[in-house]
C-alpha positions in Angstrom: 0.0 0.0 0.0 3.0 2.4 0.5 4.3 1.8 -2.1 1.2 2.6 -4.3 0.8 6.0 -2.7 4.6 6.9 -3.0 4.1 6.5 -7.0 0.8 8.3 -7.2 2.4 11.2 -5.3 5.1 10.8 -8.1 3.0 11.1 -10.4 0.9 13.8 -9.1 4.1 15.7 -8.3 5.3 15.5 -12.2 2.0 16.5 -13.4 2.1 19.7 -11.2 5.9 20.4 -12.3 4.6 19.9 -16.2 1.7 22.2 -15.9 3.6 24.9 -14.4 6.2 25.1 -16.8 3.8 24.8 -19.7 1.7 27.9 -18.3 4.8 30.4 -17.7 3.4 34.3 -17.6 5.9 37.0 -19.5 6.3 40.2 -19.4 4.4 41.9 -22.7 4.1 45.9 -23.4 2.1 47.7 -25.3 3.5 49.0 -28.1 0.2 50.5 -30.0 -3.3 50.9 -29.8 -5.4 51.8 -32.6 -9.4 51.6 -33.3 -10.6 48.3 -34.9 -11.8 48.7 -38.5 -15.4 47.5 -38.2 -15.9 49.0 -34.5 -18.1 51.9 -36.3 -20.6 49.2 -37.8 -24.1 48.6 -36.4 -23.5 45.6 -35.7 -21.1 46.1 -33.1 -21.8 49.5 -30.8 -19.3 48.8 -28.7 -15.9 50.5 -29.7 -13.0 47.6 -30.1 -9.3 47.9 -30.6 -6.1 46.4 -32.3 -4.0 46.0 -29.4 -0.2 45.7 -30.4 2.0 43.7 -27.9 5.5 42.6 -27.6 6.3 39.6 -25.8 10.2 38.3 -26.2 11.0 39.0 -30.0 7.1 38.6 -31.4 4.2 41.8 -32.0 1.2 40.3 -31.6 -1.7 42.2 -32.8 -5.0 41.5 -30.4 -8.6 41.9 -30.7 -9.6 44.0 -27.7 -13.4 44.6 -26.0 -13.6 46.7 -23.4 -16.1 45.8 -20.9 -19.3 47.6 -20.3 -18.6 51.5 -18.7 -14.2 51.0 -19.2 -12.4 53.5 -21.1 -9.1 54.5 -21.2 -7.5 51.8 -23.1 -7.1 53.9 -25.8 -3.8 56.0 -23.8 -2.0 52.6 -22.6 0.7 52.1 -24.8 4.0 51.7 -23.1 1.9 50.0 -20.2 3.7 46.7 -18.9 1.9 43.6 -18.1 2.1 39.9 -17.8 0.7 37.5 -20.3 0.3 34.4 -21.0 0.4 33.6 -25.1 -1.2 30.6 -26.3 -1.6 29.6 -29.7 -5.0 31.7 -30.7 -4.9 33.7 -27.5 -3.5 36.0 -25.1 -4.4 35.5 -21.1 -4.0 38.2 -18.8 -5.6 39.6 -15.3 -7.3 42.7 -15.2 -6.6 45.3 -12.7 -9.1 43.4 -10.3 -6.9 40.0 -11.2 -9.7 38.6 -13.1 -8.0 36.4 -16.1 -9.2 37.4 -19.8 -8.7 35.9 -22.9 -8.5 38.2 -26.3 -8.2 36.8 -29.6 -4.4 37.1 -31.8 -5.1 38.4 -35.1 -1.5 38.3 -36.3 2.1 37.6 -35.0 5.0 38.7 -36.7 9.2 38.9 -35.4 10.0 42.1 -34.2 12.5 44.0 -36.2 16.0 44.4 -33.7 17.0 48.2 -33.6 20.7 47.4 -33.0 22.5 45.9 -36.3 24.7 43.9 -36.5 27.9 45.5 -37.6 
């Protein structure tokens, strides 16, 4: 019986120590924020934006919906904050440390400013 729970708590420990390094926040900043292209339709009232973030060497360009009665996000580029990129999605916590989810609409390498010589 020992013997059984030391390899389940094995297990259970692994699993932990694979999730964790799978789900690794990074530090992203804003580099640009600029008014989606349909947000003036009728369809959509509500104002949304083409958020551009750096994370490591990538832009990511991210579809963003305020919620209900926010403004502001307009004025936050340069802003820091910690993200967590997936494949079709960026994750991060609000200012109350609620996690959201916006959509990437495009990736690309950011160009280095320092050439090499």
């Amino acid at each position: 019986m020992r013997k059984v729970c030391v390899a389940l708590l094995c297990t259970a420990v692994a699993y932990v120590a694979g999730q964790a390094a799978s789900s690794k926040y990074q530090p992203g900043t804003i580099m640009a924020v600029k008014t989606h292209a349909d947000s003036n339709s009728a369809e959509s009232p509500t104002t949304r934006y083409d958020i551009s973030l750096r994370v490591g060497n990538t832009i990511y360009v991210v579809l963003y919906t305020p919620p209900p009665g926010t403004y502001g996000v307009q004025y936050m580029a340069g802003e820091e904050l910690l993200v967590l990129v997936g494949s079709k999605t960026i994750t991060y916590n609000d200012i109350l440390g609620n996690s959201r989810k916006v959509p990437i609409l495009s990736r690309r390498k950011s160009v280095s400013e320092k050439r090499a010589q």
